[in-house]
KOLNUMI-752449 format. One record per residue (C-alpha): residue number from 1; residue in one letter; z, y, x. Coordinates in pm, whole numbers, always signed. Last residue first. Example, Ala and Ser with C-alpha at 12.3 -4.5 7.8 and 13.67 -1.06 7.14 Angstrom:
2
k;r;w;v;u
2;s;+714;-106;+1367
1;a;+780;-450;+1230
***
This chain:
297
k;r;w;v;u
297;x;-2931;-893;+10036
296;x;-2949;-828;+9679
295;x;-2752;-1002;+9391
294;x;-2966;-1114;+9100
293;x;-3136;-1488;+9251
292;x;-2865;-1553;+9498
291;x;-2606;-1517;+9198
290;x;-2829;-1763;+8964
289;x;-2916;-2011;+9256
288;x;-2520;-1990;+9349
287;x;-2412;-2143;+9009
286;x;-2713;-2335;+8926
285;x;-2631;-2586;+9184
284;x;-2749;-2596;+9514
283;x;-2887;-2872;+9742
282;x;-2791;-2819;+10159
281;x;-3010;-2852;+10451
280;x;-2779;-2806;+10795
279;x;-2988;-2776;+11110
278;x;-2934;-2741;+11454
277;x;-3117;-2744;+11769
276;x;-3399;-2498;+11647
275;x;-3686;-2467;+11941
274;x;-3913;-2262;+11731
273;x;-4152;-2555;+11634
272;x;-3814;-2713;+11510
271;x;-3754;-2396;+11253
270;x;-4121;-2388;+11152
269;x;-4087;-2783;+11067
268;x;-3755;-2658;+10907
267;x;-3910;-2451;+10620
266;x;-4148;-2688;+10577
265;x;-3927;-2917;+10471
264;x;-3792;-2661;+10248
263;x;-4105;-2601;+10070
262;x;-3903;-2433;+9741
261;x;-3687;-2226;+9643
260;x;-3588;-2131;+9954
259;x;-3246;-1964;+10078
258;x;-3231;-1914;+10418
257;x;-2865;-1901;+10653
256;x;-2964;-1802;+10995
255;x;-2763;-1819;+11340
254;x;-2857;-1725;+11697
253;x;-2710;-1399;+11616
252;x;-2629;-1375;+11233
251;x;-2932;-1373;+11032
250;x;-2974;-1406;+10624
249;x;-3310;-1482;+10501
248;x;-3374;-1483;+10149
247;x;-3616;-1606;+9909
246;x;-3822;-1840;+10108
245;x;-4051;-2047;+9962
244;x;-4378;-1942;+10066
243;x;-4309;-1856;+10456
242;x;-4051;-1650;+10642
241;x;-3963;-1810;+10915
240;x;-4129;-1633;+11174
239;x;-4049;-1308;+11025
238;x;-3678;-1362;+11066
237;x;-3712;-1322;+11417
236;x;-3538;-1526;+11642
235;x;-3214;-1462;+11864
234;x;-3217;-1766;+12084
233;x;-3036;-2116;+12144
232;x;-3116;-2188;+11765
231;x;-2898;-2254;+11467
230;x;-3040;-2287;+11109
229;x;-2841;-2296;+10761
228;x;-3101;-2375;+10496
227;x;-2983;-2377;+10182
226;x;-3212;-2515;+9909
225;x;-3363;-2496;+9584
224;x;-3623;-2758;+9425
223;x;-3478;-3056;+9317
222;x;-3210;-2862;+9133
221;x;-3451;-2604;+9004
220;x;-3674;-2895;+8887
219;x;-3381;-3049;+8674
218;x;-3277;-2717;+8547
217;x;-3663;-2660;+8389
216;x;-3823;-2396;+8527
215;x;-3842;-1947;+8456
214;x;-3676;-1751;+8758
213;x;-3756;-1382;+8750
212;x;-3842;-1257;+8453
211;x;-3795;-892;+8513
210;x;-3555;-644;+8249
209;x;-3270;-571;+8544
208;x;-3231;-926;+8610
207;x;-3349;-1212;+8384
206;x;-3318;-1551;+8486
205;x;-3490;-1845;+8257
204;x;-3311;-2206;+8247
203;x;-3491;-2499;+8076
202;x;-3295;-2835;+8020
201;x;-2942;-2700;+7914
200;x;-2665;-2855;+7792
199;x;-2426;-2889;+8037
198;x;-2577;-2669;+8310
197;x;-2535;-2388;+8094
196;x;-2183;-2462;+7980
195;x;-2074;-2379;+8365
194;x;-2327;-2105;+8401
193;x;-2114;-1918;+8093
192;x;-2278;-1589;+8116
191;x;-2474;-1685;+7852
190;x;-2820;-1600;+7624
189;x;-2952;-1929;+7375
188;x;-3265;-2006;+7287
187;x;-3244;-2373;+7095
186;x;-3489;-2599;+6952
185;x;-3390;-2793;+6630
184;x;-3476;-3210;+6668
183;x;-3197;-3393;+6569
182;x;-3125;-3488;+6915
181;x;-3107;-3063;+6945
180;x;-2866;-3032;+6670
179;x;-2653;-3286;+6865
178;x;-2656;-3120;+7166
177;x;-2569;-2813;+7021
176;x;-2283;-2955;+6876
175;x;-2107;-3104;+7139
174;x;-2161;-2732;+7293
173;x;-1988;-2578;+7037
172;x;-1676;-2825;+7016
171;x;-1605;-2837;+7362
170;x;-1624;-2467;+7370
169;x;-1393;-2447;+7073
168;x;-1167;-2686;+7266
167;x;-1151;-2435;+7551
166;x;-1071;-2130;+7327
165;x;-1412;-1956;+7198
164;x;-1440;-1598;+7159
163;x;-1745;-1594;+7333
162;x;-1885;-1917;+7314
161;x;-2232;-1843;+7129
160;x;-2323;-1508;+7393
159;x;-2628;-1437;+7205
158;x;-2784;-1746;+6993
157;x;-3062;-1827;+6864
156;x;-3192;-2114;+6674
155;x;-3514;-2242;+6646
154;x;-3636;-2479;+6340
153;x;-3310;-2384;+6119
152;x;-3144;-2669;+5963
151;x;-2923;-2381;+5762
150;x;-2589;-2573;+5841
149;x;-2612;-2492;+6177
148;x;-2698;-2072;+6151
147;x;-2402;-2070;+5879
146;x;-2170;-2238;+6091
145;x;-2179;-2107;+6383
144;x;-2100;-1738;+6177
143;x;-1790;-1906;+6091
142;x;-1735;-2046;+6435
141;x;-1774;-1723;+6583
140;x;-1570;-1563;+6343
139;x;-1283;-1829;+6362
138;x;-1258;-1748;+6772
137;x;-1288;-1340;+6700
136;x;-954;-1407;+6467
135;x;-1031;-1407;+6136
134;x;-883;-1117;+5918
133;x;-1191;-938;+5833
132;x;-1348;-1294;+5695
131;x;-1106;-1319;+5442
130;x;-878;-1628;+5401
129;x;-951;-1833;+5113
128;x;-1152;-2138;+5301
127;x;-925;-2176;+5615
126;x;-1162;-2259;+5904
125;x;-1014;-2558;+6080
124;x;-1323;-2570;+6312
123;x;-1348;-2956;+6199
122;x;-1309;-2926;+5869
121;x;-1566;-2655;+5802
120;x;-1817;-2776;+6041
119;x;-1790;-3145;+5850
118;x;-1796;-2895;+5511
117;x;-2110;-2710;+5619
116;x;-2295;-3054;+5785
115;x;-2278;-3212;+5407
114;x;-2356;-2873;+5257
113;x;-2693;-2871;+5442
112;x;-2899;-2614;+5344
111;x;-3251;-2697;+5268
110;x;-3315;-2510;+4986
109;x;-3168;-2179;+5177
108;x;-3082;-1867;+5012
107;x;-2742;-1982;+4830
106;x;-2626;-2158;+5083
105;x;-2521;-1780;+5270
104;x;-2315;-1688;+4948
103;x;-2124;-2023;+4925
102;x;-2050;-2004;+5313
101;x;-1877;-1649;+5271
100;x;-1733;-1689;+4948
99;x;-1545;-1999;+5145
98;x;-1470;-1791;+5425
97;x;-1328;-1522;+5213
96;x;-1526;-1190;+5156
95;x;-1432;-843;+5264
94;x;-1534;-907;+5558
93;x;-1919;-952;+5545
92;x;-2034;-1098;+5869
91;x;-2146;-940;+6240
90;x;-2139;-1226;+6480
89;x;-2073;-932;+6770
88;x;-2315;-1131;+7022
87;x;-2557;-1217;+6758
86;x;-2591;-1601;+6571
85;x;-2936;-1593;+6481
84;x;-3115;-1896;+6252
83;x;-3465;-1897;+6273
82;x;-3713;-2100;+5973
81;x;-3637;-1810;+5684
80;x;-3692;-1485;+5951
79;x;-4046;-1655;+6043
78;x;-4129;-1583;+5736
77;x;-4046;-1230;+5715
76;x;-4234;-1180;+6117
75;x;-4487;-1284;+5970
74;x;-4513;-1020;+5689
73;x;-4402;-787;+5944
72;x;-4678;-825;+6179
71;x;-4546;-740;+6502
70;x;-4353;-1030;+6565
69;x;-4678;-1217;+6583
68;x;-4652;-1556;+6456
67;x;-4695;-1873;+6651
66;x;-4296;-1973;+6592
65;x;-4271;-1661;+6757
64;x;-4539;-1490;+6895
63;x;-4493;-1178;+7141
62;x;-4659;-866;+7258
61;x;-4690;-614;+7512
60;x;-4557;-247;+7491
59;x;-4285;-35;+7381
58;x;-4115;-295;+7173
57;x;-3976;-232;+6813
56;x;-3642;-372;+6779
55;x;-3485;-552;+6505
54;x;-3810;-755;+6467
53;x;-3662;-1095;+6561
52;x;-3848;-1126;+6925
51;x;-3729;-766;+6999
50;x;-3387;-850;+6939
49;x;-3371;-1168;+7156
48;x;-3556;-903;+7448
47;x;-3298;-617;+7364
46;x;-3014;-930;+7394
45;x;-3134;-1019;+7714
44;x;-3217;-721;+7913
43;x;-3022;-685;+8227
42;x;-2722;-470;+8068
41;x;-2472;-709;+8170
40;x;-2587;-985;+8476
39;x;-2864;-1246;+8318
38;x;-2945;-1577;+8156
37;x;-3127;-1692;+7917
36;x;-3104;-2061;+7845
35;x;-3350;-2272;+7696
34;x;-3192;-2652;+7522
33;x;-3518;-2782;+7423
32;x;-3772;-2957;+7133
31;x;-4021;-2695;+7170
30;x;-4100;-2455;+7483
29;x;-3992;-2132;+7540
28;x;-4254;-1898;+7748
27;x;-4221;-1597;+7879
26;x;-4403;-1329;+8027
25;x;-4199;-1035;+8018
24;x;-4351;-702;+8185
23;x;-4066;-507;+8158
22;x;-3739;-499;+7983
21;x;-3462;-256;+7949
20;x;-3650;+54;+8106
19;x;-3465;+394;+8132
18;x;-3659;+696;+8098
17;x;-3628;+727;+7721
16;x;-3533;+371;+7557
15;x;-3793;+192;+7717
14;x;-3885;-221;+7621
13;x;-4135;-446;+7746
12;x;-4345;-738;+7655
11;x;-4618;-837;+7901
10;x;-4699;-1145;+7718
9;x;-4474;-1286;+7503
8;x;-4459;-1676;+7371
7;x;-4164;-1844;+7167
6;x;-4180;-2142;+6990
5;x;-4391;-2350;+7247
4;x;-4576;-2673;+7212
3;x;-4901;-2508;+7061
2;x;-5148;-2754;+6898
1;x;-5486;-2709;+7043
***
């Protein structure tokens, strides 16, 4: 059976002392799409991305990427030559010049694309003699943008690829990540950005204090997710509503406010066998499914 996913853990976790990072990930990226990670500060992405690559060794579980396991090193080695990683900090060489920079990085991929380099070179405005240690964090992220693009890597991964970014470097990013996709590379990428998320993405996983917790495709959490705003001529008890679906119940009075992620129709054929005389179903975007999702009660 041909697998259709690039990345695949099971139960993969991460301690540093007593304090867990990640735990119990089961997760699944799937070829050909736009996957976005996200999660509050400090909930486990970028440990998880850095597991994956072999820069950190995980306490338990394992993971394939690109069907290899990222515990065996020669693998994980030539796995390193078809993934391109652009980190959070977009650590580069500073003491050379951009240009130095690009020529150096071309020189370890066949397939590098000097065609896509110099159209990426032009259009970030990247000035070829200047040093890298005296980019602004903008240029640095585009630099290091670059290099990952031009590489035709099968998966790319990125942490955080806008920050830094001005407006039109956003605009610019994500026009590009689209395109790389239509041309077939499958992108992993970790944001706070919801905004840009919904742009671009067709998968979204949640992570919140190292737990998987939401892992669809955007279009199904759209068609799935509701808010359910309920009035009744009683106080009722939140147990009777609370059925497969619902998330959340919040109650004020007579009033409730339920988030579901699902079965919302049955949702409010409980509510109308409980004598409900109003009801107000509302879609949500990613926005308050994400901040619903992490923030308690």
């Amino acid at each position: 059976m041909i697998d259709t996913h690039v990345i695949r853990t099971r139960d993969l976790a991460k301690s540093y002392g007593s304090a867990t990072a990640v735990r119990d990930l089961n997760l699944s990226v799937g070829k050909n799409r736009v996957t976005a990670f996200l999660g509050q500060n400090g909930a486990g992405k970028s440990t998880t991305i850095k597991m994956l690559l072999g820069m950190v060794r995980p306490s338990g579980g394992e993971a394939l990427l690109l069907g290899k396991n990222i515990a065996d090193a020669k693998g994980n080695c030539e796995v390193r030559r078809r993934v391109a990683y652009v980190a959070e900090n977009k650590p580069l060489y500073g003491y050379m010049t951009v240009e130095q920079t690009v020529s150096f990085a071309s020189s370890f991929y066949p397939d590098w694309q000097t065609d896509l380099a110099s159209h990426l070179l032009n259009q970030y405005k990247l000035p070829s003699q200047q040093k890298v240690n005296t980019l602004s964090k903008g240029m640095r992220t585009k630099l290091a943008l670059l290099l990952a693009l031009a590489r035709r890597p099968e998966l790319l991964i990125l942490d955080e690829p806008s920050e830094g970014l001005d407006p039109v470097g956003i605009e610019q990013l994500l026009s590009m990540l689209v395109a790389r996709a239509a041309d077939g590379i499958t992108i992993f990428f970790s944001s706070h950005q919801i905004a840009e998320v919904e742009r671009i993405a067709d998968h979204v996983c949640i992570l919140d204090n190292g737990r998987l917790l939401v892992d669809a495709s955007l279009d199904l959490l759209r068609q799935s997710y509701r808010r359910i705003n309920l009035s009744f001529t009683s106080v009722i008890s939140e147990r009777q509503l609370r059925i497969a679906g619902v998330q959340k119940i919040r109650t004020d009075g007579r009033r409730m406010s339920i988030f579901a992620s699902q079965n919302a129709d049955a949702v409010i054929a409980r509510a109308r066998d409980l004598g409900v005389v109003s009801v107000d179903v509302a879609r949500l975007g990613l926005r308050e499914i994400f901040l619903e999702t992490v923030l308690e009660n």
